[in-house]
Legacy VTK file of the C-alpha trace (Angstrom):
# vtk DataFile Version 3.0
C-alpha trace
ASCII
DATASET POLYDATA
POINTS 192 float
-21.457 29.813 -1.881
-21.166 26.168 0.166
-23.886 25.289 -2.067
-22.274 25.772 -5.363
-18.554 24.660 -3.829
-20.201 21.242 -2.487
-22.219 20.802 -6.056
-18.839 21.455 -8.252
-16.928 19.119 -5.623
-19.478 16.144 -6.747
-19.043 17.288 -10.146
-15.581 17.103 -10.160
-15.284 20.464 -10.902
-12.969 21.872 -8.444
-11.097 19.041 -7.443
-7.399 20.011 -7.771
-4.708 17.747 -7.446
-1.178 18.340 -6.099
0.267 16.077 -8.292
-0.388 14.813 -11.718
-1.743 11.496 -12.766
0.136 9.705 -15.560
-1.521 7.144 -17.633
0.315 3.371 -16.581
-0.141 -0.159 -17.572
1.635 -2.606 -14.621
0.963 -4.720 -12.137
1.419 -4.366 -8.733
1.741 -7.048 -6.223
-0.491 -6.281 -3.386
-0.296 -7.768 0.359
-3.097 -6.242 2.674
-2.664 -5.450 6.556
0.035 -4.270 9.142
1.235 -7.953 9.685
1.880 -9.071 5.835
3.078 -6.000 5.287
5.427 -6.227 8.036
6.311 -9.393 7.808
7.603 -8.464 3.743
9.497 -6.070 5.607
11.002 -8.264 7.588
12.582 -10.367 4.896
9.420 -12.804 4.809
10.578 -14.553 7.904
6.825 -15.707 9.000
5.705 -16.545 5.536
6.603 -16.246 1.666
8.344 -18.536 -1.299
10.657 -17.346 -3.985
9.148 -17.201 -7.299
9.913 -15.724 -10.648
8.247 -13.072 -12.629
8.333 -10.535 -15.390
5.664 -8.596 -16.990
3.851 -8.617 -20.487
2.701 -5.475 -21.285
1.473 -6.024 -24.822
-2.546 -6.782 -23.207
-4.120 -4.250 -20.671
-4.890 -7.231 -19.297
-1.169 -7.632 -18.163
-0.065 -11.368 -16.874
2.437 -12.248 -14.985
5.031 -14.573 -16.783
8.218 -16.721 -15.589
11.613 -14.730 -16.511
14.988 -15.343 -14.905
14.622 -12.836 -12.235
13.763 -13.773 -8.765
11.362 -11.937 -6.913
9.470 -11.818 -3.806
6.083 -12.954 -3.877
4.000 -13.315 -0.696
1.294 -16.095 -0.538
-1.337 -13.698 0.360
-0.325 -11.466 -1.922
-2.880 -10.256 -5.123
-2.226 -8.971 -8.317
-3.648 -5.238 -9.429
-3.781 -3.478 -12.260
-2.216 0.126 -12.494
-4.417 2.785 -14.343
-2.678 5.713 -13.676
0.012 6.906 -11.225
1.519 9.856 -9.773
3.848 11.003 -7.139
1.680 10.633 -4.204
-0.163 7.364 -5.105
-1.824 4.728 -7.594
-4.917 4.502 -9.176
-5.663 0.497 -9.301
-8.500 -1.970 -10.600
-8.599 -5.461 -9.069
-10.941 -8.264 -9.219
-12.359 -9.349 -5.855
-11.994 -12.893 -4.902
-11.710 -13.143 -1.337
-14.329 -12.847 1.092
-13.056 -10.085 2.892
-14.003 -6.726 1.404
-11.287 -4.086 0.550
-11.687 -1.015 3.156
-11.390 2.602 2.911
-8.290 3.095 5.442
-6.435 -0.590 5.069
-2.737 -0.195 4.928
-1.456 -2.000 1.827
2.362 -3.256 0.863
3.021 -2.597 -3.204
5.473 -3.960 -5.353
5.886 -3.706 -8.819
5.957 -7.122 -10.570
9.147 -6.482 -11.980
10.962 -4.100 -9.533
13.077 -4.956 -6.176
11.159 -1.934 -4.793
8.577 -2.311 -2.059
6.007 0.848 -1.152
3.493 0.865 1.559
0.290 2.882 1.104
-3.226 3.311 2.391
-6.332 2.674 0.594
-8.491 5.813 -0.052
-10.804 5.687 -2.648
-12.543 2.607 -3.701
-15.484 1.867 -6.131
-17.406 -1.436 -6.336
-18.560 -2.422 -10.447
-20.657 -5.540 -10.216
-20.067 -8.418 -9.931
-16.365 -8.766 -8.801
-14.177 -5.566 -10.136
-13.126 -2.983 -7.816
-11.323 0.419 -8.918
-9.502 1.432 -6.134
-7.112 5.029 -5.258
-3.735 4.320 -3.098
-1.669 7.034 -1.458
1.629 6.043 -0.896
2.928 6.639 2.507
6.249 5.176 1.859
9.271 4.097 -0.430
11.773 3.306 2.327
9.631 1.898 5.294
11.837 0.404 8.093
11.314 -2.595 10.017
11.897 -1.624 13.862
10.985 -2.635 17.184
9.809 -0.439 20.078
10.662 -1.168 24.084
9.258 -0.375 27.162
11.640 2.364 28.952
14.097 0.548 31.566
13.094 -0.613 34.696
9.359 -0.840 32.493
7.701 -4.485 32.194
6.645 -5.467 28.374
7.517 -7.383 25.481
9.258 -5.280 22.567
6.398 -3.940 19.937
6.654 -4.471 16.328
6.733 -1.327 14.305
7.023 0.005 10.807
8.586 3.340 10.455
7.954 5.628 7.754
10.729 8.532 7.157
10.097 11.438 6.277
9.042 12.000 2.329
9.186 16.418 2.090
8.093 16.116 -1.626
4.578 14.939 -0.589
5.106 17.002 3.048
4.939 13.661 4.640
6.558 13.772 8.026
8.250 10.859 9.231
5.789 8.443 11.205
5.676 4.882 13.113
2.875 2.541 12.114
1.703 0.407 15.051
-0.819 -2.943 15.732
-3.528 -1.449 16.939
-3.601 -3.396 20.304
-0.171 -1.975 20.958
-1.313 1.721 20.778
-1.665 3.872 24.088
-1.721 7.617 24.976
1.276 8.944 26.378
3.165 5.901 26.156
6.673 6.054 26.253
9.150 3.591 24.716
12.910 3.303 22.536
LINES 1 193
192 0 1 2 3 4 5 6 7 8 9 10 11 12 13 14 15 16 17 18 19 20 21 22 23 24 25 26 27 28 29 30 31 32 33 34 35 36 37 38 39 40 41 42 43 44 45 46 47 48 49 50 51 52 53 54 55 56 57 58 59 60 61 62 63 64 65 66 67 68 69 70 71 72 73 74 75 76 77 78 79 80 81 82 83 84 85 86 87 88 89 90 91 92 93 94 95 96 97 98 99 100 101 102 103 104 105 106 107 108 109 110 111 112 113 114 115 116 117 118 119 120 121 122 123 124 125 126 127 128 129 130 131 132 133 134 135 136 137 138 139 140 141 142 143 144 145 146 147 148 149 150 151 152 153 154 155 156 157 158 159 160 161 162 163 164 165 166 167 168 169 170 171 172 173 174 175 176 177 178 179 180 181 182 183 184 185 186 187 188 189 190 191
């Protein structure tokens, strides 16, 4: 019985999904890492310029094109390529051009190239096709991430900690969560 679930799981086979993929064409503007995407959150105050953008959707190859609209767009930022979409997350193709390799687990800030709204996510699938394109899978962990700071209790030495805090999302039974540098993480630390 393991046997024949593991062989359907590589088949595809029993993979169920909780929610549905839709077919998309969009682009998403990407920024990689807890500090980009914090600083975004942050109103760009350690980097960023104001530029303007719309999207053309008549090529699947979808530009970006000057409108009237301003937008946020972060130096460091890249542009994907939405294949499909659902509640929980993204399906995405990029092509890689930096030297640093996408990984399985790296926390990502999305933004559609046309829309004020900014989501944070996590990478969790990803597919190499020679030389440069990558398909990738995003579950968004966010909508309404929060910009915060954490400090030591009173009467407690430390500088205050940067934080991002996620609320609660109960339609993908996401509780609400704080996202921390990882050199700021300890057990059983206590802070406000």
């Amino acid at each position: 019985e393991l046997i024949e679930e593991i062989t359907g799981r590589w088949q595809g086979q029993t993979t169920t999904r909780k929610h549905a993929r839709v077919m998309a064409e969009k682009s998403l503007l990407v920024m990689q890492n807890f500090a980009n995407v914090l600083a975004h959150l942050q109103g760009g105050k350690k980097c960023g310029v104001t530029a303007t953008f719309s999207v053309e959707n008549t090529n699947p190859q979808t530009a970006l094109k000057p409108s009237g609209e301003p937008e946020l767009f972060e130096p460091g930022a890249q542009q994907w390529q939405v294949e499909n979409e659902s509640l929980s997350g993204y399906g995405v193709t990029f092509t890689r051009d930096s030297k640093e390799a996408l990984k399985i687990g790296t926390l990502v800030g999305l933004k559609t190239a046309t829309g004020k709204n900014f989501a944070i996510g996590i990478v969790r699938r990803i597919s190499n096709e020679p030389p440069h394109k990558v398909h990738a899978g995003i579950q968004t962990l966010s909508q309404t991430a929060i910009a915060v700071e954490l400090h030591p209790l009173p009467g407690e030495q430390g500088a205050p900690t940067p934080a991002i805090y996620l609320p609660e999302l109960p339609k993908l039974e996401l509780g609400r969560s704080l996202l921390l540098p990882a050199t700021a993480h300890a057990p059983a630390r206590l802070v406000q």
